[in-house]
N, C-alpha and C positions, 0 to 999 in steps of 0.2 A: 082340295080346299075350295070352298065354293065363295066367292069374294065379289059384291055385284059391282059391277063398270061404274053406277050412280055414285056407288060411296065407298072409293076403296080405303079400306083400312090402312093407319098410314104406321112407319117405323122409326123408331131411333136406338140404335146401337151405339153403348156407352162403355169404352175400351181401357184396358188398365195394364201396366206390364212390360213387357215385352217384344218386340218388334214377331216374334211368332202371334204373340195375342191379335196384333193389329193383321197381319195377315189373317189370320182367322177370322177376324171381323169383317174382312171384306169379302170371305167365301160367307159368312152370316147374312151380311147385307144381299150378296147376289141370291143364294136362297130365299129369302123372303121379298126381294122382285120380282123372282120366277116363280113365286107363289102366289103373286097379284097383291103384294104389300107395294106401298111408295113410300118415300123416304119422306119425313116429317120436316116440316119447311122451320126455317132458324128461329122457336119463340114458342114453338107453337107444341101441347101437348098432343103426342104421339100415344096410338090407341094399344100400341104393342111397345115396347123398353125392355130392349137385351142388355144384359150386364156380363160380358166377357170379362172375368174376372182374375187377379193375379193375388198368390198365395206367398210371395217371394217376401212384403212387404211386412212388416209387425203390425204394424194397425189396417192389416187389407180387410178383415175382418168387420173390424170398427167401421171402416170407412164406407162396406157395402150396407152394413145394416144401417147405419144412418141415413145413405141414401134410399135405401129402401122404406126404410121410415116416415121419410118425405114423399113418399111417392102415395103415399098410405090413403090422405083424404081425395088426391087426384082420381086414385081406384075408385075408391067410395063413390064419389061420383060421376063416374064414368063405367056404365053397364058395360062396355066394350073392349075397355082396355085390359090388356095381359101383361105381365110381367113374367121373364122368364132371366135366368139366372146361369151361366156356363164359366167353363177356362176353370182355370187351379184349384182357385178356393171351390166351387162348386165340388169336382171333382174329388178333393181333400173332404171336404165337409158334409156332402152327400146329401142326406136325409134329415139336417142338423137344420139347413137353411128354410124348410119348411115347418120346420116345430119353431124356430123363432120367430119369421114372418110366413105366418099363414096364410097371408092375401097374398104370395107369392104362388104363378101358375105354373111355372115349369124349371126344373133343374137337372139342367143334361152337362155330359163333361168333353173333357178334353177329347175323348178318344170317340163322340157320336157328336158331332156339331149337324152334321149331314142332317139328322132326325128333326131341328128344331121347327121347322113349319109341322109337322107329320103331330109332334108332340101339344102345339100352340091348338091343331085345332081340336084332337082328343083332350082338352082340359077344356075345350072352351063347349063342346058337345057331352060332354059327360060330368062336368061342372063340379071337379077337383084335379086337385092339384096334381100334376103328370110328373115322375121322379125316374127319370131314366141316366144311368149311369154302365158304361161298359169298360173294362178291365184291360181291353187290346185294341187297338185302333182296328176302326168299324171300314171306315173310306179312307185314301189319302187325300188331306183338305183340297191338294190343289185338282183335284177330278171335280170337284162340287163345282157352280157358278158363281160370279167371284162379281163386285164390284166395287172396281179398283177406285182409291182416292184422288188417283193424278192420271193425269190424260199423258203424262211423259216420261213418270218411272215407274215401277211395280218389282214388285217381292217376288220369288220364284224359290219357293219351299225344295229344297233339294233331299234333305232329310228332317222325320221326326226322332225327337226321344235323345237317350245319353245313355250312354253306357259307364259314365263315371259314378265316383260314389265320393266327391266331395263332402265333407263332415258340416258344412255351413247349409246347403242346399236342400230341396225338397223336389225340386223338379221330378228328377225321375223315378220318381214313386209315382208322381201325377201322369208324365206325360211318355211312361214307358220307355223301356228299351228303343236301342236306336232302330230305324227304319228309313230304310233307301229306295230313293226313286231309280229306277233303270236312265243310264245317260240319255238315252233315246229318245223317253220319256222327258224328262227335265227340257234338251232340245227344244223339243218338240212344240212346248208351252213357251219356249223362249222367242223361237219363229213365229209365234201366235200372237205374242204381246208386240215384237216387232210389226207385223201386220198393222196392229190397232194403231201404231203410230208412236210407238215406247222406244226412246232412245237409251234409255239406260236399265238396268234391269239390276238388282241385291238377291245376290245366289245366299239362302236362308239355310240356318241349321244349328242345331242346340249346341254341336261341336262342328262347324262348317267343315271343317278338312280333316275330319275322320271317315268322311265320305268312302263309300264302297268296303266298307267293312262288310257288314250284311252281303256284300258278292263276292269276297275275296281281294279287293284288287286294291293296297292299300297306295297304290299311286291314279287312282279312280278322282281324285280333287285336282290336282294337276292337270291331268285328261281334259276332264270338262273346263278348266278353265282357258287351254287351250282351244276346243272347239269352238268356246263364245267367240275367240275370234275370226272363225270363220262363217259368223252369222251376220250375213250384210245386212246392210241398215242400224247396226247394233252400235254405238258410236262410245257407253260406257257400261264399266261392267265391275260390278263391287261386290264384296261379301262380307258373312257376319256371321258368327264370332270364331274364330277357329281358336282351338288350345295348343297351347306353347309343347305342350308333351308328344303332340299329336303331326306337330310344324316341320316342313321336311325341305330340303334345299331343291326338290323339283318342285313347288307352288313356289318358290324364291323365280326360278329361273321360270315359268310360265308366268307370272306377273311382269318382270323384266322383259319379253321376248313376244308380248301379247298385245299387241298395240292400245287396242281399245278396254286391257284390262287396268284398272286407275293405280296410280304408283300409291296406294292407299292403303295403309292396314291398321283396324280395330285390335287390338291382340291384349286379352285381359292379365293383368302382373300379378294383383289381388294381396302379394306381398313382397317383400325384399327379402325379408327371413328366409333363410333355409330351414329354420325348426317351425315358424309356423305356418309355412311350405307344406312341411312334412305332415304337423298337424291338421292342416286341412285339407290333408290325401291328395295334395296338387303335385300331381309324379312329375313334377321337373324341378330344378334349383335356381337359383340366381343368375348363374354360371351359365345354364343353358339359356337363359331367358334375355342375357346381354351377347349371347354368341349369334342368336337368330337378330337381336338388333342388327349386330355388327354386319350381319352378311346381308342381309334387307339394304343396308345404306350401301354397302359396299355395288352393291348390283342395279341399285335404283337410289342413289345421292340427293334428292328433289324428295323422296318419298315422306309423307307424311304418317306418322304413327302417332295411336292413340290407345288406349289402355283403361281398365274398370283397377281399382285400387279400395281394398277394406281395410277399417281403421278400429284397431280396438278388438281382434278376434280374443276367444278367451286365450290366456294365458299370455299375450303381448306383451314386452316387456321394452324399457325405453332403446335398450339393444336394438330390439326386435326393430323397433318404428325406427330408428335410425337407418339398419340396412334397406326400409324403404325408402328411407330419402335418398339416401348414397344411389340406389335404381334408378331412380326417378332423375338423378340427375345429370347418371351418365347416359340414359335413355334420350332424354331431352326429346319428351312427348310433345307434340302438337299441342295436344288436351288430353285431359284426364276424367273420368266418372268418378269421382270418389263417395264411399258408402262407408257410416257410422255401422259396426256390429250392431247385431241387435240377437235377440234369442229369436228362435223358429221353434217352434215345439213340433215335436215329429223329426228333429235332423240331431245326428249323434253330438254335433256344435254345443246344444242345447243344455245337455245334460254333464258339462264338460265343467273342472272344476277351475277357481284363477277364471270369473269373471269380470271383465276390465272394470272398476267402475264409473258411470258414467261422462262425470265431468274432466276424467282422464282423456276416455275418449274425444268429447269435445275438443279439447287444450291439442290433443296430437293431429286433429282435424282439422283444426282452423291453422295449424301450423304448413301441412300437406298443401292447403288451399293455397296458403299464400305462397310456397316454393312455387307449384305446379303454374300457377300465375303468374309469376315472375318467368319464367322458362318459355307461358306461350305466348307472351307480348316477345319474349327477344325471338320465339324463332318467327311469330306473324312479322317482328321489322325486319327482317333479312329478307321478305316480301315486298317492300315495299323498292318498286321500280320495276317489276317484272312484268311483261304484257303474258297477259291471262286468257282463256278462254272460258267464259261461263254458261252456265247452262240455268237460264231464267228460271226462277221458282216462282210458286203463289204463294201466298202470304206467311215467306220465309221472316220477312223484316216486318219487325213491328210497328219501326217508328218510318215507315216506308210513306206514308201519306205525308206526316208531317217534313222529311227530310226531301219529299220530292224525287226520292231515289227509286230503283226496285234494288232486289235482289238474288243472289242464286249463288251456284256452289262452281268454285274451282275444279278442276280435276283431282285434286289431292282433296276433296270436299270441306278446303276451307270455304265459310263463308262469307259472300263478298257482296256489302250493299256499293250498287253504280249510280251516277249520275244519266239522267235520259235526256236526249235532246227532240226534234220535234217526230222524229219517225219510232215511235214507242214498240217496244220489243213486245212479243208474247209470250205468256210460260212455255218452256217447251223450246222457244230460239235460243239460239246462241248467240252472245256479245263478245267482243273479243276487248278489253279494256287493260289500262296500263293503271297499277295498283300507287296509288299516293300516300295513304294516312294505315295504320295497323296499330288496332288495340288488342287489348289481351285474345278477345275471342271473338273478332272479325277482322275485311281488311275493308279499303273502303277507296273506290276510285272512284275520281271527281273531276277528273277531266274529260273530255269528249270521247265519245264511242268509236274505237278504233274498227270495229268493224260486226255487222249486224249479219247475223244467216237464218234468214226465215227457213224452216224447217217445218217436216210432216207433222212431229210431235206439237207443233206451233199451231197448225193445223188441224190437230185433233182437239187440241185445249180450246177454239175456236169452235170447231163444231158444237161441242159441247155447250159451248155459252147460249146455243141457240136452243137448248134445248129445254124442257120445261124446269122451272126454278127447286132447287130441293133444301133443306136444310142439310148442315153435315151432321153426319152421326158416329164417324169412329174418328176419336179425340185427339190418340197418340200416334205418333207417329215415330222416327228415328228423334233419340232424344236431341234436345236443344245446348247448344255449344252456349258456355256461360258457368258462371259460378254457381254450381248445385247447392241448392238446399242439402242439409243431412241428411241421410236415407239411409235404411238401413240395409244392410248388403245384400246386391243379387245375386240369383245362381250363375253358379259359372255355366259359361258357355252359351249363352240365347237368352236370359229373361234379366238384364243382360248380361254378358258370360263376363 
C-alpha cells in the first residue's frame, strides 16, 4: 500500500458487540498502522471508518445503516475517504450491505479480518466496491498486529468459534466452529503483553473453558490457567465467558490455588427454568448451575460472580420467570447483564411458537432489575471496611473529574472510585485503599491512600502520553457495571455469553 509520509491517511474503527469484536478491533487497528494508516484524532473526520459489526442485537442492522447513512455526504465529499464494513452482520449479510449502501467500499467478515488493508486498497485502485467473505477462518486474529487500547490490560484470544447450537443464538453460523490456539502459543503472546508492561491480561473465548477440545484434552483450561501463574510479572488474570455445561471442578481448584488468577467469575445463567433450559438447548439445569455456585464459594468465599440473564424467551411463562428469580437469589450475584428476548431471524428461537408478548416482557424485566439491585447494593455493603488493592484505570469513572476522584477495579473487578491525595496515581499503579460508601454498582473510598505501587504498567501508560496525540476509535470495551438498558439477548458464550 503506498501511503506518502506528507499526508498519511488517517483511521477510525467503530466497535459493536462483543468483547471478541473489540479484540478484533484492535488486531484491525494494528493492521492499518502497519499499513501507514494513523488513528484519527477525537473530532476529526477519518479518511478510512471500519464498522466491526455485531449481529447478536435486533436492530444491529438498523443501527449500521443509519450510521452509514450519515456517513453518506462526509463520502461525498471527501475523494479519499473509504468505508469499509466487517464482524457478524457483515459476515451474515454479505453482498446485501453493498446493494443497500453502495457508497460502501469494502465488506470482509469474521473469518478474513487479516485482508482489510490488502481489500481498502483494491477498491480504492480499481474503484469498486471489494466484497470479500471466507467460510473458515483465514488467520488466527491474535497472529495479525494488534493495537491494544490500554497500556495495562489486553485480551488474549485463546479460542475462536462454538460448538453449541443454542436455539436463541446466531454466532456460530457467523463465527464457525470452535478453534484452539496451542497452550504454547497462547503463553507465548501472554510473556509478550507482559513484556510491553501488562499487568493483567482476559484469557478470551466464545465458550472460554471448552478450551482444548480441538486437541483432545478436555482439562486443557485448567492447565493454562495454572501456567498464567507461572508467568512473572503477570500480577492478574481473568477470563470470559466459560459455560455452565462445560464447567469442571479443576478450573474451580486452579482459580482457588493460582494466585494471580482473580477469585472472579462471568458465568452466564440465561435462565432458572429447566424447560426453558432445555428449550434453549442449554445442556445443563438449574441444579447444576447452583451446584458450580456452591463449590466456587465454597473454595474461594470472597469470590465475586456475575452472570448474562434473558427475559421473555419464547414460550416463558410466569413459572418459568419465577425459577429465575428463585436462581438469582440463591446465587446472590455481584451483577447481573440482563437481556429482553427479541427475535433473530436465522436462529431456530425465531420461528418458535408462544412468543412472549412485549410488555410482558418489559413488566418481568424491570421486575429482574430491581431484585438483581437489590442483591448488589447488599453484597457491595458487606464491602464496605475492607482494605482493597486496586488497579488504576483510564476513564473507568465518569464523574471522576467532578468528584475529584479516580478510579479502577478491585481484584474481584468490582468497581471502585478512590479519593487522591497530593502524589497522583497513574493508570496502570496500584492503590491499596480501605472501602467507606457501596452502592448498587460501585464501591467508593474516601479516605486517604493506604498505599501507592508505581508500577511498569504505570510506566507504560506514561510512556505513551508522550507520544504523538490520537483520537480513540474502538468504542466498547468490557461492558459497564450499572443498570442496563433493555437489550435484546446475546449469544451465549462471548457476544456476551
Amino acid at each position: 500500500m503506498t501511503v506518502t509520509q506528507e499526508s498519511p491517511r488517517t483511521y477510525e474503527v467503530r466497535t459493536y458487540g462483543c468483547q471478541m469484536n473489540v479484540h478484533d478491533s484492535e488486531r484491525l487497528s494494528g493492521l492499518l498502522e502497519d499499513a501507514g494508516y494513523v488513528r484519527a484524532a477525537d473530532g476529526e473526520n477519518a479518511d478510512v471508518v471500519v464498522f466491526n459489526t455485531c449481529a447478536v442485537r435486533e436492530n444491529a442492522d438498523n443501527r449500521l445503516y443509519g450510521n452509514l447513512g450519515h456517513l453518506r455526504p462526509a463520502k461525498a465529499g471527501n475523494p479519499r475517504m473509504q468505508i469499509a464494513v466487517g464482524g457478524c452482520l457483515a459476515q451474515k449479510d454479505q453482498g446485501e450491505i453493498v446493494r443497500r449502501a453502495p457508497w460502501v467500499d469494502v465488506v470482509f467478515g469474521t473469518h478474513n479480518i487479516g485482508a482489510l488493508p490488502v481489500l481498502l486498497e483494491r477498491a480504492r485502485v480499481q474503484g469498486e466496491a471489494q466484497v470479500e467473505l471466507k467460510e473458515s477462518l483465514e488467520v488466527f486474529p491474535s497472529t495479525l498486529p494488534t493495537k491494544r487500547e490500554s497500556a495495562y490490560a489486553a485480551w488474549v484470544a485463546i479460542s475462536v468459534g462454538c460448538n453449541n447450537t443454542c436455539t436463541f443464538c446466531i454466532v456460530p453460523s457467523l463465527r464457525g466452529k470452535e478453534k484452539d490456539r496451542r497452550p504454547g502459543d497462547v503463553l507465548a503472546e501472554v510473556r509478550a503483553m507482559v513484556d510491553q508492561g501488562v499487568l493483567e491480561v482476559t484469557l478470551l473465548g466464545q465458550n472460554v473453558n471448552t478450551y482444548g477440545v480441538e486437541f483432545g484434552d478436555r482439562l486443557a483450561f485448567g492447565k493454562l490457567l495454572r501456567a498464567c501463574g507461572s508467568v512473572e510479572g503477570l500480577e492478574r488474570v481473568r477470563f470470559t465467558s466459560p459455560h455452565p455445561a462445560a464447567f469442571t471442578d479443576d478450573v474451580i481448584a486452579a482459580m482457588a490455588e493460582t494466585p494471580n488468577v482473580m477469585h472472579q467469575l462471568h458465568m452466564p445463567l440465561q435462565s432458572g427454568s429447566d424447560r426453558v433450559l432445555k428449550a434453549m438447548r442449554r445442556s445443563y439445569r438449574a441444579e447444576r448451575y447452583l451446584g458450580i455456585i456452591e463449590r466456587v464459594r465454597a473454595a474461594m468465599p470472597d469470590a465475586a460472580i456475575s452472570t448474562d440473564i434473558i427475559v421473555g424467551f419464547p414460550g416463558e411463562t410466569e413459572e418459568d420467570f419465577q425459577a429465575t428469580l428463585d436462581v438469582v437469589r440463591q446465587s446472590r450475584f455481584a451483577n447481573a447483564f440482563t437481556f429482553q428476548y427479541s427475535i433473530r431471524p436465522g436462529t431456530p428461537a425465531a420461528t418458535m411458537d408462544d412468543q412472549v408478548p412485549k410488555e410482558v416482557v418489559q413488566e418481568r424485566y424491570e421486575r429482574l432489575v430491581a431484585l438483581q439491585e437489590e442483591i448488589s447494593w447488599a453484597e457491595n455493603k458487606r464491602q464496605v471496611g475492607r482494605t482493597l488493592e486496586v488497579l488504576v484505570a483510564e476513564g473507568e469513572g465518569r464523574k471522576d473529574d467532578a468528584t475529584r476522584r479516580l478510579s479502577g477495579r478491585a481484584p474481584d473487578n468490582r468497581l471502585v472510585h478512590f479519593a487522591v491525595g497530593d502524589e497522583r496515581p497513574r493508570p496502570g499503579d496500584m492503590v491499596t485503599v480501605e472501602v467507606t460508601y457501596a452502592a448498587p454498582h460501585h464501591l467508593v473510598a474516601d479516605g486517604a491512600l493506604r498505599g501507592l505501587r508505581r508500577t511498569r504498567a504505570g510506566d507504560a501508560w506514561e510512556a505513551r502520553q508522550g507520544a504523538p496525540s490520537a483520537g480513540k476509535g474502538v468504542l466498547l470495551g468490557m461492558p459497564a457495571i450499572g443498570r442496563p438498558a433493555p437489550e435484546p439477548a446475546p449469544a451465549a458464550g462471548g457476544c456476551p455469553a
